[in-house]
Rosetta silent file (secondary structure, phi, psi, omega in degrees, C-alpha in Angstrom):
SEQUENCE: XXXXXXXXXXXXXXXXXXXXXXXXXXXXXXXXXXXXXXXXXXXXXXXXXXXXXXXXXXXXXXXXXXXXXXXXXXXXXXXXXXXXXXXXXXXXXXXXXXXXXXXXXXXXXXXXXXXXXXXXXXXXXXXXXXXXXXXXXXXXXXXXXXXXXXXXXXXXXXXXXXXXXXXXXXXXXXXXXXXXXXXXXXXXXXXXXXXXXXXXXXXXXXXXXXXXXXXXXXXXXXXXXXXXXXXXXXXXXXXXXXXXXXXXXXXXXXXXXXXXXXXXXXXX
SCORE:     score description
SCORE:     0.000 S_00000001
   1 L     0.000  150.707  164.999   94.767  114.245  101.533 S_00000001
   2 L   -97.265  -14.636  159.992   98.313  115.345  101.284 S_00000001
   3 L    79.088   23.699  150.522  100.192  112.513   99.842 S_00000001
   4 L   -80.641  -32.588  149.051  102.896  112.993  102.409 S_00000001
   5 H  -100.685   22.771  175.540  102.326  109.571  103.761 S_00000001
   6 H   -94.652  -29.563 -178.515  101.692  107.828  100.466 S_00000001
   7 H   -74.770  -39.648 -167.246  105.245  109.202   99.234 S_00000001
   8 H   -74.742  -54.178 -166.280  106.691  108.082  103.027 S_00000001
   9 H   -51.536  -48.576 -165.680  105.081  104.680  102.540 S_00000001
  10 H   -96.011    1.961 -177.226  106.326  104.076   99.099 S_00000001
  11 H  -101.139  -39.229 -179.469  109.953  105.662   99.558 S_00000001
  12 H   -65.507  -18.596 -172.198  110.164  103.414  102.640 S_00000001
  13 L  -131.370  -14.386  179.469  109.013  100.379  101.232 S_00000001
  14 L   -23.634  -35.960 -175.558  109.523  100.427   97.325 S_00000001
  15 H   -69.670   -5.226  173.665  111.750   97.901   97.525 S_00000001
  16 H   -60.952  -44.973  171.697  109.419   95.444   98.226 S_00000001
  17 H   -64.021  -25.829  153.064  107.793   95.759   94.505 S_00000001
  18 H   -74.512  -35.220 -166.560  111.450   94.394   93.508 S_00000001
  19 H  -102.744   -0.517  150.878  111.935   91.601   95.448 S_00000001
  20 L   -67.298  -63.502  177.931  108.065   90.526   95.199 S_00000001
  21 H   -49.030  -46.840 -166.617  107.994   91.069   91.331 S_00000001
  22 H   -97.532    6.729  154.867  111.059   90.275   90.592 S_00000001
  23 H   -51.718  -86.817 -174.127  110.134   86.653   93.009 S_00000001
  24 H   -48.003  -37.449 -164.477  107.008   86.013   91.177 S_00000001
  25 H   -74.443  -23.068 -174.752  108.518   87.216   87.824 S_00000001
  26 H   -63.859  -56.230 -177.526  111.403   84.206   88.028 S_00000001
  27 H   -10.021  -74.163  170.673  108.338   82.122   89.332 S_00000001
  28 H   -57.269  -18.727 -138.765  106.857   82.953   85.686 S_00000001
  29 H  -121.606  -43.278 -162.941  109.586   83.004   83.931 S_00000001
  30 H   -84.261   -4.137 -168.179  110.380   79.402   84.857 S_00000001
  31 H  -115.725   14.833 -168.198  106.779   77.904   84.509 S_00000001
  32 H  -103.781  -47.430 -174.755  106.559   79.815   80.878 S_00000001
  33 H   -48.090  -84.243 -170.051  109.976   77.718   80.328 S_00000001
  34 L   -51.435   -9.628 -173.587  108.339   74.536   81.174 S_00000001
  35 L   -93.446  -33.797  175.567  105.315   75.400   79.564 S_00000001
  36 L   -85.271    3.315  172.449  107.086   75.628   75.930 S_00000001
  37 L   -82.834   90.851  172.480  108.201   71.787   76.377 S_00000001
  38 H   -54.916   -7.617 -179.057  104.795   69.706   74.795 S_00000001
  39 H   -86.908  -31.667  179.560  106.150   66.641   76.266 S_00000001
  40 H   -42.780  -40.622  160.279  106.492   68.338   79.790 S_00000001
  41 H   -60.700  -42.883  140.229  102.790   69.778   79.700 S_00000001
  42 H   -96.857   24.040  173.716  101.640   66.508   78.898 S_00000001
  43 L   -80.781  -13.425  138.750  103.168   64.429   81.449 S_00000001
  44 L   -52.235  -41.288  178.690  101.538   66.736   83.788 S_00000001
  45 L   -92.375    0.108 -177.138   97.779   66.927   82.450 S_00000001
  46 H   -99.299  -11.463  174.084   98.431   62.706   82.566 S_00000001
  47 H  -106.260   24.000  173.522   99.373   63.230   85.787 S_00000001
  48 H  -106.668  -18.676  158.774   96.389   65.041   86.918 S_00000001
  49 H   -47.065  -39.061  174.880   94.371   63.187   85.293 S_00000001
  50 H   -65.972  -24.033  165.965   95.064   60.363   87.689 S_00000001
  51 L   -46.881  152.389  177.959   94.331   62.766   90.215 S_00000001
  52 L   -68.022  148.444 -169.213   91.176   63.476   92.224 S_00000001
  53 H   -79.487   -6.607  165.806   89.407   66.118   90.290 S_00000001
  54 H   -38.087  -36.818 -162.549   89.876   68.593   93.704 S_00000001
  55 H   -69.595  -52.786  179.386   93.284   68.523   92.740 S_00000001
  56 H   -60.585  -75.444  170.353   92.928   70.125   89.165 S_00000001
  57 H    -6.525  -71.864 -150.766   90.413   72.691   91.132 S_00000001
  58 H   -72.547   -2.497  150.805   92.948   73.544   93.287 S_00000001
  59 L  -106.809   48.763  162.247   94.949   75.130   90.494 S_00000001
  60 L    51.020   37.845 -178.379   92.103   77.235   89.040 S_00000001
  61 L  -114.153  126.938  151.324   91.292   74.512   86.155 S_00000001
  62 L  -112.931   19.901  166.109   88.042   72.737   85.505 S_00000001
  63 L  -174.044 -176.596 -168.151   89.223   70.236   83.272 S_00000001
  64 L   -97.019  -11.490  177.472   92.658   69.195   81.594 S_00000001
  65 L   -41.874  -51.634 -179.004   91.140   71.196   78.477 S_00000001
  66 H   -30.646  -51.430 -160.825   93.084   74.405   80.355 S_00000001
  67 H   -88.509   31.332  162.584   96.548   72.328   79.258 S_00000001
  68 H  -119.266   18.290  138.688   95.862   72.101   75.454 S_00000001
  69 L   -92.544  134.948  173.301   97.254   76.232   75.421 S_00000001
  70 H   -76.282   12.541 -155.214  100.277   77.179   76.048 S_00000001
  71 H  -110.888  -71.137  168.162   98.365   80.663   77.777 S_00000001
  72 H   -24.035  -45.916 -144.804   96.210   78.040   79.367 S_00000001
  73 H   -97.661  -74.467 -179.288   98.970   76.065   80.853 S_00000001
  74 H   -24.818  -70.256 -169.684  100.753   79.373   82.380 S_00000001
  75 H   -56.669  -14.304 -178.330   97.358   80.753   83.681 S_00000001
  76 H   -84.856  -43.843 -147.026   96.714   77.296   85.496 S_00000001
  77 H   -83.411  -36.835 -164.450   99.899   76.258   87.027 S_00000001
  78 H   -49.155  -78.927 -161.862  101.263   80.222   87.525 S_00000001
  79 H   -48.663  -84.407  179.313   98.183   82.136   88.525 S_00000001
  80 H   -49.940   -5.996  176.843   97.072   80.105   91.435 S_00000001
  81 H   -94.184  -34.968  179.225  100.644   79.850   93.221 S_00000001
  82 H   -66.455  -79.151 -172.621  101.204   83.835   92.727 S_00000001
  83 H   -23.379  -27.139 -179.684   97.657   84.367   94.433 S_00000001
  84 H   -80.460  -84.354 -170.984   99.302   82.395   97.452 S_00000001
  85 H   -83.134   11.365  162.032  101.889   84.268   97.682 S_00000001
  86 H   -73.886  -49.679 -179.229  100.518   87.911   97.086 S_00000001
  87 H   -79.792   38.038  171.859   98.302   86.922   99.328 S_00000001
  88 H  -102.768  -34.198 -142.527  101.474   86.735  102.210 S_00000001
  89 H   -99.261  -25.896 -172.181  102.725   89.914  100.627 S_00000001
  90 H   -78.150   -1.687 -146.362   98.584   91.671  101.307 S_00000001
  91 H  -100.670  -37.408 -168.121   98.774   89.991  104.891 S_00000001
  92 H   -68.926  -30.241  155.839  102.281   91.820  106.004 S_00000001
  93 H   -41.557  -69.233  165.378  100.689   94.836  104.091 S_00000001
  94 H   -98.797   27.980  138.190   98.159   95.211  105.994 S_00000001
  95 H   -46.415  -80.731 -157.694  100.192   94.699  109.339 S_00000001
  96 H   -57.524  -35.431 -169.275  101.912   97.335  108.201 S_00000001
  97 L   -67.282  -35.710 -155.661   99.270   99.627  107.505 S_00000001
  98 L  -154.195 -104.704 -149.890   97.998   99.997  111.340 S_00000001
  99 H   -25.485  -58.915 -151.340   99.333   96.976  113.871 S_00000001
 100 H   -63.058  -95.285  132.986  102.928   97.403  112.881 S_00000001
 101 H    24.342  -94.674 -164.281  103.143  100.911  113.409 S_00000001
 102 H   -59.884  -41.683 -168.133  101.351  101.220  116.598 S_00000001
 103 H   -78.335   -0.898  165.908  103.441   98.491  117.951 S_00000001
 104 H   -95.841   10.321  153.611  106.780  100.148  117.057 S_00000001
 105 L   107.805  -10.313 -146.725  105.693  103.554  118.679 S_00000001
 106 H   -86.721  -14.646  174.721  106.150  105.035  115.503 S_00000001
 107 H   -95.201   10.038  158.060  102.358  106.087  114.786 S_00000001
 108 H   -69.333  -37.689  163.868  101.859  107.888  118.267 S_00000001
 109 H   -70.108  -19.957 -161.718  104.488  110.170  116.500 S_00000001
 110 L  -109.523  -27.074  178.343  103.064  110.294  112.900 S_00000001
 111 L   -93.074   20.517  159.877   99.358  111.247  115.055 S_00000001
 112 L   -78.054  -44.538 -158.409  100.922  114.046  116.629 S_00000001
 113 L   -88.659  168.072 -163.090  101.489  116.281  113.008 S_00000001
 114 L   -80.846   64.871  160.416   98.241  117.856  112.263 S_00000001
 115 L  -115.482  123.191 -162.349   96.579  115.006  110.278 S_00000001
 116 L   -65.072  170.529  155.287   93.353  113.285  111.176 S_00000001
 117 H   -18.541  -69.954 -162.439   93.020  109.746  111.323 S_00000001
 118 H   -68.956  -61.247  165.871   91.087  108.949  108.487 S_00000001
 119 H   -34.541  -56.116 -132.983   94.020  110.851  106.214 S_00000001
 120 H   -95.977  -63.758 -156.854   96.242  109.029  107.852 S_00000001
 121 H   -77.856  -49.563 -179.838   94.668  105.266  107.736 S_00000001
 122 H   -88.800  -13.333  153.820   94.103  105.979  103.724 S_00000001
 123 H   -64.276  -46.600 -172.887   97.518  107.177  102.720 S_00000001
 124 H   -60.196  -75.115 -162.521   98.866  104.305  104.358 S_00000001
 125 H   -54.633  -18.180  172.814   96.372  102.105  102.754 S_00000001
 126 H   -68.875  -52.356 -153.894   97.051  103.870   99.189 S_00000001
 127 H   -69.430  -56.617 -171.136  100.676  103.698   99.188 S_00000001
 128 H   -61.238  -20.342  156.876  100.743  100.050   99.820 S_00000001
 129 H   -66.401  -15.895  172.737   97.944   99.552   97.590 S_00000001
 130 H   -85.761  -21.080  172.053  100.265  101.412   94.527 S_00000001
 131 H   -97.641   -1.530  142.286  103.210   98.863   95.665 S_00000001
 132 H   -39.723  -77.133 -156.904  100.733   95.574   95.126 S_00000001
 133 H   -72.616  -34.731  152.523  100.020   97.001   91.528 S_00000001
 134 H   -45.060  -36.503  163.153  103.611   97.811   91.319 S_00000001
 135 H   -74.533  -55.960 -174.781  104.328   93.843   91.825 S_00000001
 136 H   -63.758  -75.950 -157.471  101.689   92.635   89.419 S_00000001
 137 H   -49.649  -58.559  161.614  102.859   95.153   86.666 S_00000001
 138 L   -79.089   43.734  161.964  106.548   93.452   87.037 S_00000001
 139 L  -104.815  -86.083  135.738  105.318   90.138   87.616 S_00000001
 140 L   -27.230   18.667  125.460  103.848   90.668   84.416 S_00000001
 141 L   -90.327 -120.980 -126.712  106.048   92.471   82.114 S_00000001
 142 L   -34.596  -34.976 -170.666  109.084   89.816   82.975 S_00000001
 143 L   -80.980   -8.850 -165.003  106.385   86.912   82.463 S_00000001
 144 L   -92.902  -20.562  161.955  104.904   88.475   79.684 S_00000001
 145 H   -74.787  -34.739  169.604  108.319   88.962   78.269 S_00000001
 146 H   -87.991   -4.040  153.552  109.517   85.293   78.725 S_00000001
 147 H   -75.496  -31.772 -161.540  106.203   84.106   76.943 S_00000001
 148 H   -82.419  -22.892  154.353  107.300   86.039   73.884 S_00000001
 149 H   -30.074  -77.301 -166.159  110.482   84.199   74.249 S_00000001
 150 H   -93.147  -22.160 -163.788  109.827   80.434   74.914 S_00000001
 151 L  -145.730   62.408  157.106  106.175   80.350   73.542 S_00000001
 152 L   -25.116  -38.596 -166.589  105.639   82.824   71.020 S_00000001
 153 L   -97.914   23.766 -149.527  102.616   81.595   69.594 S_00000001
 154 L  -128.028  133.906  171.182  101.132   82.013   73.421 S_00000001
 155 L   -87.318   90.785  149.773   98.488   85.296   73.931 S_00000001
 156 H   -44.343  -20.007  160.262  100.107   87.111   76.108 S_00000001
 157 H   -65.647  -21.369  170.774   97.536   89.466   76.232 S_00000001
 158 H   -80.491  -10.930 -170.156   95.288   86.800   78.314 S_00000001
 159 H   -95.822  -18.436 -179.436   98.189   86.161   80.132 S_00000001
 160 H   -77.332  -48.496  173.810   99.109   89.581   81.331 S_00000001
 161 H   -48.114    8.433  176.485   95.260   90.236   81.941 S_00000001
 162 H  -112.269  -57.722  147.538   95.168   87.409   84.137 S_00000001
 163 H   -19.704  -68.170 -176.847   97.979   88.646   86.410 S_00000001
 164 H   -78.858  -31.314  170.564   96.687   91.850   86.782 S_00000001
 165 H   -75.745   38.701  165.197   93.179   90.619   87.679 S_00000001
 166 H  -110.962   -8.140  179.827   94.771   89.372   91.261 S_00000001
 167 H   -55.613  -50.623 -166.776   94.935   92.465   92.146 S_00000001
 168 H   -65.491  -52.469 -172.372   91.382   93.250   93.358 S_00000001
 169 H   -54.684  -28.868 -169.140   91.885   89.856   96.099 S_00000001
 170 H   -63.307  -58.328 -176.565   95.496   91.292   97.218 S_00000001
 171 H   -74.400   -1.903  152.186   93.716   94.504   98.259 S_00000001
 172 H   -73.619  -38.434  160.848   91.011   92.667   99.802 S_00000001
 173 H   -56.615  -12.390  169.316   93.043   90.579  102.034 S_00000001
 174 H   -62.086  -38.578 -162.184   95.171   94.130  102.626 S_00000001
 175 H   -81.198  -47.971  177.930   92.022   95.201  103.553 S_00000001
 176 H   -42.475  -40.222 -154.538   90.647   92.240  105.984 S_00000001
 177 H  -100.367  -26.388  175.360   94.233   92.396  107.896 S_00000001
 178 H   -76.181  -26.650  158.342   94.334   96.000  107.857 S_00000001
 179 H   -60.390  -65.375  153.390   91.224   95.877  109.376 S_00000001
 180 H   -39.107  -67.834 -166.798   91.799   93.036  111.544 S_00000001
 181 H   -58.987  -25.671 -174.586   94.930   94.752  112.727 S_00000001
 182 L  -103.179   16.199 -165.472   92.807   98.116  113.508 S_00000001
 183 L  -106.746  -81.008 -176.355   89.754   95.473  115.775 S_00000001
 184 L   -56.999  128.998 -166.939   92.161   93.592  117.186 S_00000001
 185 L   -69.685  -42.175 -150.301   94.843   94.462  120.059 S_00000001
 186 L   -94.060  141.785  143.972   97.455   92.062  119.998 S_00000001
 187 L   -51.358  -27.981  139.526   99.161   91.618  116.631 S_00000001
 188 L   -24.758  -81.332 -169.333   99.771   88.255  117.101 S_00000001
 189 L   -66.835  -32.162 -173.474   95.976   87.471  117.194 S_00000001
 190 H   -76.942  -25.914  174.338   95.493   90.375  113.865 S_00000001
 191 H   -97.075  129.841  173.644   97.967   87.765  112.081 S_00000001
 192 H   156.346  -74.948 -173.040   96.632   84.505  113.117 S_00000001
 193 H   -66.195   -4.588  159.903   93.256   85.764  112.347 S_00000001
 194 L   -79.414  -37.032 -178.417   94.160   86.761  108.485 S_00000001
 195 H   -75.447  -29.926  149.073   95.910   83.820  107.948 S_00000001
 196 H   -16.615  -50.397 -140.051   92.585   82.131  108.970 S_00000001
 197 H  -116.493    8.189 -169.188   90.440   83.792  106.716 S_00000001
 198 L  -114.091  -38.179  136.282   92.922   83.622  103.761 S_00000001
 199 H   -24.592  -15.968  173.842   93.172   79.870  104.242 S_00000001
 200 H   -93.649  -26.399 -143.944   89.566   79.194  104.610 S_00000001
 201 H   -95.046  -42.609  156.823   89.109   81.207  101.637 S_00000001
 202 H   -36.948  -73.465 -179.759   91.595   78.735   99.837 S_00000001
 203 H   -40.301  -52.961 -167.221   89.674   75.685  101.113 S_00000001
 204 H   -69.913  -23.965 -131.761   86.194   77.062  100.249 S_00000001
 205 H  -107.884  -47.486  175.544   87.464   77.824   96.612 S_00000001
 206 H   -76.042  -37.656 -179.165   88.502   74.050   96.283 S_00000001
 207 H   -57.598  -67.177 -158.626   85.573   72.163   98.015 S_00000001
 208 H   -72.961   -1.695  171.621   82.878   74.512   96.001 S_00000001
 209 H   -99.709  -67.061 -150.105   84.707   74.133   92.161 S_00000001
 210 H   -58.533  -26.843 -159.731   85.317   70.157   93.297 S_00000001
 211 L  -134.576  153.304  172.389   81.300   69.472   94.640 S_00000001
 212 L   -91.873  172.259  174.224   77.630   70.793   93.649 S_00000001
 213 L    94.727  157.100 -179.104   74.832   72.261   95.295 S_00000001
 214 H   -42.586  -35.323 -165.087   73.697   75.485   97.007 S_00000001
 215 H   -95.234  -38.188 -161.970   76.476   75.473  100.001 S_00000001
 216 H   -78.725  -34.464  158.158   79.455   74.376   97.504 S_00000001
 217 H   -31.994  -49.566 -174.794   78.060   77.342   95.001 S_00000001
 218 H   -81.512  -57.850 -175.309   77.829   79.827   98.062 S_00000001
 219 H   -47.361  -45.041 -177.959   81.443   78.430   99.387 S_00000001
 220 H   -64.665  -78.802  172.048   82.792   78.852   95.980 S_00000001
 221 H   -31.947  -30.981 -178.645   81.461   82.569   96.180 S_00000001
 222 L   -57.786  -28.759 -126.046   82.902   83.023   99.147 S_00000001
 223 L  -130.115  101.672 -140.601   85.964   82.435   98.594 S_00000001
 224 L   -87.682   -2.469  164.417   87.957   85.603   96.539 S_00000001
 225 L   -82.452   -4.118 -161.308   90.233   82.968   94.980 S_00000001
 226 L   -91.149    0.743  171.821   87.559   81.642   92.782 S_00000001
 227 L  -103.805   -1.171 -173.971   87.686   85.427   91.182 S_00000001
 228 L  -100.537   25.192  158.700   90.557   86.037   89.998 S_00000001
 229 L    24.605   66.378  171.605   88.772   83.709   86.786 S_00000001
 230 H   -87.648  -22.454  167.142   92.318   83.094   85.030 S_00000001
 231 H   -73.385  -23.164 -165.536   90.350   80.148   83.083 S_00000001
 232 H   -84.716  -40.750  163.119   87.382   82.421   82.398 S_00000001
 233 H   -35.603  -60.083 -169.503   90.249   84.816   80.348 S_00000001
 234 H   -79.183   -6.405  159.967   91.829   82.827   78.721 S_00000001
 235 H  -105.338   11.315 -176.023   88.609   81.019   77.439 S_00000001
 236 L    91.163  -10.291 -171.649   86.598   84.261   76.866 S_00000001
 237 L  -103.642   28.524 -164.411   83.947   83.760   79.481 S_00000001
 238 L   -70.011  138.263  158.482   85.451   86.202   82.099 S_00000001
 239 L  -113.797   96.369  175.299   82.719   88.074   84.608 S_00000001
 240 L   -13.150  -46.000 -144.926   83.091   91.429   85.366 S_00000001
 241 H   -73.210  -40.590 -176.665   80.708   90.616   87.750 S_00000001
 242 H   -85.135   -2.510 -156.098   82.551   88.749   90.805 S_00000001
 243 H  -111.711  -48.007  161.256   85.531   90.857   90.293 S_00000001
 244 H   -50.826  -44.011  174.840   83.226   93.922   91.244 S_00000001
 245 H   -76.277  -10.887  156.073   81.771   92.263   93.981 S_00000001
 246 H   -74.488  -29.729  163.806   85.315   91.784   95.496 S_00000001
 247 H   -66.763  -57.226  164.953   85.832   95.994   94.982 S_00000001
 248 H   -28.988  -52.518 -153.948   82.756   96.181   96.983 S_00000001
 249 H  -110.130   25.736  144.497   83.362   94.414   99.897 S_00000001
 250 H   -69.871  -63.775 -179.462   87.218   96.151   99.620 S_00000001
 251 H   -48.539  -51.354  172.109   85.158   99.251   99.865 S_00000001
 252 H   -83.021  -62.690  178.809   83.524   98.212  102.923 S_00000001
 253 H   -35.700  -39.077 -166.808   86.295   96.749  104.897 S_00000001
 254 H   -77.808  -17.321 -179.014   88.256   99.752  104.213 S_00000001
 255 H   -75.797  -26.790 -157.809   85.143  102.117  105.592 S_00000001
 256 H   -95.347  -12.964  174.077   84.590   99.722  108.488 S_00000001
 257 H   -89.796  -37.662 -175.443   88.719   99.913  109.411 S_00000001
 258 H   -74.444   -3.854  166.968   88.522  103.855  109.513 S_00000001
 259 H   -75.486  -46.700  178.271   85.825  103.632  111.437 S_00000001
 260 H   -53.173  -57.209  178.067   87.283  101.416  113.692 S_00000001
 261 H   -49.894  -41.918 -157.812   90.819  103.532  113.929 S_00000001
 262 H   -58.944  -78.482 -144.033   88.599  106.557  114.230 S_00000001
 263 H   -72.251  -21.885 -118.508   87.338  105.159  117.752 S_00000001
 264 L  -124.520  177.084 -144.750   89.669  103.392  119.128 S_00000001
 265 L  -103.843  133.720  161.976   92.269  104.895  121.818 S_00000001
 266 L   -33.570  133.632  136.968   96.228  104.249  120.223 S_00000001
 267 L    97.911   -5.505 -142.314   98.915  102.382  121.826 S_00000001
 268 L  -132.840    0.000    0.000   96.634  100.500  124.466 S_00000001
């Protein structure tokens, strides 16, 4: 590779890594706030208590236990609302990567200079994958700085390590839409169908932590929000193991979109 379009990618778009990071970092900064008030956290776990226990699920919780840490409290309430929106910031990523592009004209011109495809599809897919990691690392320095603030007595090391393990879903949905975006003609239909799959992937994550049995277990698996295990940090049981199997099937999507670019005729 030449690293002439991961440097175009990332000179062109850096700014993105401010105004995501420095989104997400207020985001944090304000639920870190809210987090050093003890009456505020519990008037919250009393009111989720009243709640269906789906509800608790659907912030990455399996009991109100999460909300007797202040680390705890951050990783429940934070951590699942950033995964929502990173995953808006992987879907326009990987738009960008292929659809977006073709449909402004501008990669008929960038597949002109003597670079194959395949060069081509993973610079793109690099550089935007270094300004994802570029968000989580300031998403995490500002939040990790406003724990040592408000809540001192708060590990920040589970809390930055929770942050940064969202990473591996952002590049898989980068990868699904950049994918999508190299199957599919219309762009329209390449966003439609990501927001599909990053919504179902919501849905399965609450139905399979809320219900038992072999489908809500498999649903639960399914479903790459149920990995980014911000409870299993901060209580010590985190597994390597689902966070690898999300690198995996990154790994494939990204082989199965260069295959896909590789065939398929530009601009059409």
């Amino acid at each position: 590779m030449t690293g002439i379009v991961v440097g175009n990618t990332i000179r062109n778009a850096w700014k993105q890594v401010l105004y995501w990071g420095l989104g997400l970092g207020v985001l944090g900064v304000y639920i870190v706030f809210i987090g050093s008030d003890s009456d505020i956290v519990k008037g919250y776990a009393s009111l989720f208590e009243s709640m269906p226990p789906a509800m608790l699920q659907a912030f990455g919780a399996s009991s109100l236990e999460m909300f007797s840490s202040t680390e705890g409290w951050i990783v429940t309430i934070f951590v699942s609302e950033a995964a929502i929106f990173l995953s808006v910031f992987a879907v326009l990523a990987g738009m960008n990567i292929t659809a977006n592009e073709e449909n402004s004209g501008i990669m008929d011109v960038a597949l002109s200079l003597p670079i194959s495809r395949t060069v081509y599809l993973a610079e793109r897919w690099l550089g935007y994958a270094a300004l994802g990691l570029g968000i989580l690392v300031l998403t995490g320095a500002i939040t990790l700085v406003s724990t040592a603030m408000f809540s001192p007595g708060a590990d920040g090391g589970k809390v930055l390590l929770t942050i940064l393990n969202l990473y591996p879903g952002t590049l898989l949905v980068m990868t699904v839409t950049c994918l999508l975006g190299a199957v599919l003609r219309r762009r329209a239909a390449a966003v439609g169908a990501a927001a599909v799959f990053v919504v179902a992937s919501f849905i399965f994550n609450i139905i399979g932590a809320a219900a038992s049995g072999v489908i809500a277990d498999l649903m639960q698996a399914l479903s790459y929000f149920s990995h980014a295990q911000g409870e299993g940090i901060v209580q010590g049981s985190y597994d390597m193991a689902g966070t690898v199997a999300v690198l995996v099937v990154v790994a494939v999507g990204f082989s199965l979109s260069v295959k896909q670019f590789e065939s398929r005729d530009i601009g059409l």
